[in-house]
C-alpha positions in Angstrom: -46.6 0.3 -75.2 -48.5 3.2 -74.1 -50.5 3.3 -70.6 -54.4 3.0 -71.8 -54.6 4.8 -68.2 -52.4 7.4 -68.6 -54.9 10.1 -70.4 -57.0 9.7 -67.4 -54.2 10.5 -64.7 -53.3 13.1 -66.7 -56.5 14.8 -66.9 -57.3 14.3 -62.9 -53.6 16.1 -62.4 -54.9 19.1 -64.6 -58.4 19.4 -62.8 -56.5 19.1 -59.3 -54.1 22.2 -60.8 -57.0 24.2 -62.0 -59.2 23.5 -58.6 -55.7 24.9 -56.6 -55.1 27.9 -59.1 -59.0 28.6 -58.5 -58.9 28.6 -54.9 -55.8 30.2 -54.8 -56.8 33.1 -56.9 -60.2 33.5 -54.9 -57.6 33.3 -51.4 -55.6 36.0 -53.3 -58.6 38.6 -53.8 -60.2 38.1 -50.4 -58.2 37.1 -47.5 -54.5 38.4 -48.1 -55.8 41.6 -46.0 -56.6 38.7 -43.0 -53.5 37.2 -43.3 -51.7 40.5 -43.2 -53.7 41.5 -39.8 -53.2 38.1 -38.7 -48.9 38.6 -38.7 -49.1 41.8 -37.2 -51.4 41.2 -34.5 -49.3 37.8 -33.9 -46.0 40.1 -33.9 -47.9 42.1 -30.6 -48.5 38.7 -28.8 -44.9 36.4 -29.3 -42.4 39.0 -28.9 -43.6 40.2 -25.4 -43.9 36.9 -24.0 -47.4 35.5 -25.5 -47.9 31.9 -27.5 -49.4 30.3 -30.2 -51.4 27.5 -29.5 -52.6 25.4 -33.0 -54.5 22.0 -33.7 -56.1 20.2 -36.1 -56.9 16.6 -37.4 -55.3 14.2 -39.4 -53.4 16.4 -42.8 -54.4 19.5 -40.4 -52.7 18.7 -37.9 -49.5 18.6 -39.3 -50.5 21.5 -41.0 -50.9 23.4 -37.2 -47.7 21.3 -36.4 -45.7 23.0 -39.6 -46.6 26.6 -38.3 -45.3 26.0 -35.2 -41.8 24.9 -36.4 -41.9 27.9 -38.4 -42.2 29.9 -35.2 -40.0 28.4 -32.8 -37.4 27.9 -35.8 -37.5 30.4 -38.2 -39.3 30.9 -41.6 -37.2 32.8 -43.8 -34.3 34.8 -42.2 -32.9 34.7 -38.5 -35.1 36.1 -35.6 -35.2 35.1 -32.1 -37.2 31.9 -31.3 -41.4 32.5 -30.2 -43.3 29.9 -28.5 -45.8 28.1 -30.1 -47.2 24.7 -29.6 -48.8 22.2 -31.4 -51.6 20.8 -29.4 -51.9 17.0 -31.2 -48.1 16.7 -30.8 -48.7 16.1 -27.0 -49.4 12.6 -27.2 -49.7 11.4 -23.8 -51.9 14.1 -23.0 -54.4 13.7 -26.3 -53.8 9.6 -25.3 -55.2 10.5 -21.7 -57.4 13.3 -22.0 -59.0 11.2 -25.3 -59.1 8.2 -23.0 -60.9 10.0 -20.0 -63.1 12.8 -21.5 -63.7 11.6 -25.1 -61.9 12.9 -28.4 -63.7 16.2 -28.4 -62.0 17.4 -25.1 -58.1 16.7 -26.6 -57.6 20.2 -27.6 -60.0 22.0 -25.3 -58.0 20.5 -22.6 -55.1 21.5 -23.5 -56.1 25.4 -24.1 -57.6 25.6 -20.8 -54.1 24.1 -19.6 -52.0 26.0 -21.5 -53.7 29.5 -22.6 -53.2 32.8 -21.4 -55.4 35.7 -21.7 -54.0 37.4 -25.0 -52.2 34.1 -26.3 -53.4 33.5 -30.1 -55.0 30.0 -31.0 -55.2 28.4 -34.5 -57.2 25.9 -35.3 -57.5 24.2 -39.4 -60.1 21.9 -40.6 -60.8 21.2 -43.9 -64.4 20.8 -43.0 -65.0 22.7 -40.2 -67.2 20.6 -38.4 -64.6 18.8 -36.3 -66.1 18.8 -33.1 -62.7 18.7 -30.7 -61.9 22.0 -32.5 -65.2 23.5 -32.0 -64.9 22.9 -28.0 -61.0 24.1 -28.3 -62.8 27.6 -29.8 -64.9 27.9 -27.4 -62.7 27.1 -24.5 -60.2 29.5 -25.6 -62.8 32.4 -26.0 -64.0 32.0 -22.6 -60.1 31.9 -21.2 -59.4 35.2 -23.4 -57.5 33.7 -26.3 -57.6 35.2 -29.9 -58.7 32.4 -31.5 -58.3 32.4 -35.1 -59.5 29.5 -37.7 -58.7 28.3 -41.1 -61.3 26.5 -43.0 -63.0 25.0 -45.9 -66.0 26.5 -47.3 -68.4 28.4 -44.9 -70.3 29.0 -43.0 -69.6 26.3 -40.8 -69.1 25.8 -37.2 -65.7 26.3 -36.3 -65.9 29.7 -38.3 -69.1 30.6 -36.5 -66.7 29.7 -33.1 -63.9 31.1 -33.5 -63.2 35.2 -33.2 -62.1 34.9 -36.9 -61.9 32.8 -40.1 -60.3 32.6 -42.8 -62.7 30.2 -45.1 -61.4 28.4 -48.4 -63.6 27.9 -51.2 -62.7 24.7 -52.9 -64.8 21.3 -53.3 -61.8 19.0 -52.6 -60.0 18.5 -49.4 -56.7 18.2 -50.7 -57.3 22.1 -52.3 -58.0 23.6 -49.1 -55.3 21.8 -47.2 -52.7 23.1 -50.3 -54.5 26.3 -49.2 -53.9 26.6 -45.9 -50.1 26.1 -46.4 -49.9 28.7 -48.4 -52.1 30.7 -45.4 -49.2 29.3 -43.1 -46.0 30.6 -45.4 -47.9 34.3 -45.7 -48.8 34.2 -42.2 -45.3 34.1 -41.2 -44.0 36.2 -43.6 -46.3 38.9 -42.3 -45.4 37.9 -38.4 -41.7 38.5 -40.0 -42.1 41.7 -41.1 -44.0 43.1 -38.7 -41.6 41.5 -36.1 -38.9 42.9 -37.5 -40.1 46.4 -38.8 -39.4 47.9 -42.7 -36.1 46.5 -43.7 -35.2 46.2 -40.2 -33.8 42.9 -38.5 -34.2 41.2 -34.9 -31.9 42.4 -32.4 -30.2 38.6 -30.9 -31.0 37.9 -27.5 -28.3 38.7 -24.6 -25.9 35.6 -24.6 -27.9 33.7 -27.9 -25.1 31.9 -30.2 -24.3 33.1 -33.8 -26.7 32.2 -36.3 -25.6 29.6 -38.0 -27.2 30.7 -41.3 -28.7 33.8 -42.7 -31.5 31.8 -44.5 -33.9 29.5 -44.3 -32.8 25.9 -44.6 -34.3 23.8 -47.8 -36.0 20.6 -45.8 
């Protein structure tokens, strides 16, 4: 017996295909030059002792959380280790700083705490309105972060906050969070070659172990 429902599932699974392939195509002509700059202005901070900061809410924030692993593991092929932190992560600090100054002060508490003059912050929001990321942008501009943001469609606030932003045009959630990772992958792949120069690869740190593989592990 044939699903009376299926036709309809199948036809919201094509429009959510063709909204991604849209944004995607639109991320494609305008912002691969960002991302690019991005990576190699990242590979002047880590390597020389800087960090990455990154938050964001709810799908976001494991969004900021992927990036980091991707930094302090490795995204493709073996390269020293870079520090990078994701801010929500910390949860006794967003528990007590959300407790004592209110949700909009988890992350700008946390910059002013951990960022350095020249350290690079990232902060994602579908919407860009997210006020805790807001005050995060403008904490770290005033303590001399790079603070970097990826969006939904502007202008919005954490754009107009943060030093730059990369801004997806899509009308669903769901297609600029599938958007960002795909920011995410390129923006390590550019850190990555950058990092490690035209065909060149990472010298291994005095008294670091083997690798244990020369790619990146399938999780």
């Amino acid at each position: 017996m044939t699903d009376p429902l299926a036709p309809l599932a199948l036809e919201a699974a094509q429009r959510h295909c063709r909204s991604l392939q849209d944004a995607l195509g639109r991320f494609r002509r305008q912002h691969l030059e960002r991302i690019a700059q991005w990576g190699g202005e990242l590979a002047a901070v880590l390597p020389v002792g800087g960090r990455l900061l990154a938050a964001g809410n709810g799908g976001s924030a494991a969004q900021a959380q992927h990036l980091t692993a991707e930094l302090v593991g490795r995204y493709k092929d073996e390269r020293p280790a870079y520090s990078a932190i994701a801010l929500h992560a910390e949860t006794s600090s967003v528990t007590a700083i959300g407790n004592d100054y209110g949700f909009d002060q988890v992350y700008a508490r946390q910059v002013a705490a951990h960022g350095r003059p020249g350290d690079v912050l990232v902060l994602l929001s579908t919407s860009g309105r997210s006020a805790n990321l807001v005050a995060a942008a403008v904490t770290g501009r005033a303590a001399g972060l790079r603070v970097w943001a990826l969006t939904g469609p502007g202008p919005n606030a954490l754009a107009e906050a943060a030093d730059e932003a990369l801004c997806v045009e899509a009308d669903a959630a769901a297609t600029v969070q599938e958007t960002h990772l795909v920011a995410v992958h390129l923006l390590c792949a550019c850190f990555d070659a950058a990092v490690t120069g035209a065909g060149g690869r990472p010298a291994r740190a005095a008294g670091a172990s083997a690798p244990v593989a020369a790619h990146r592990r399938m999780s």
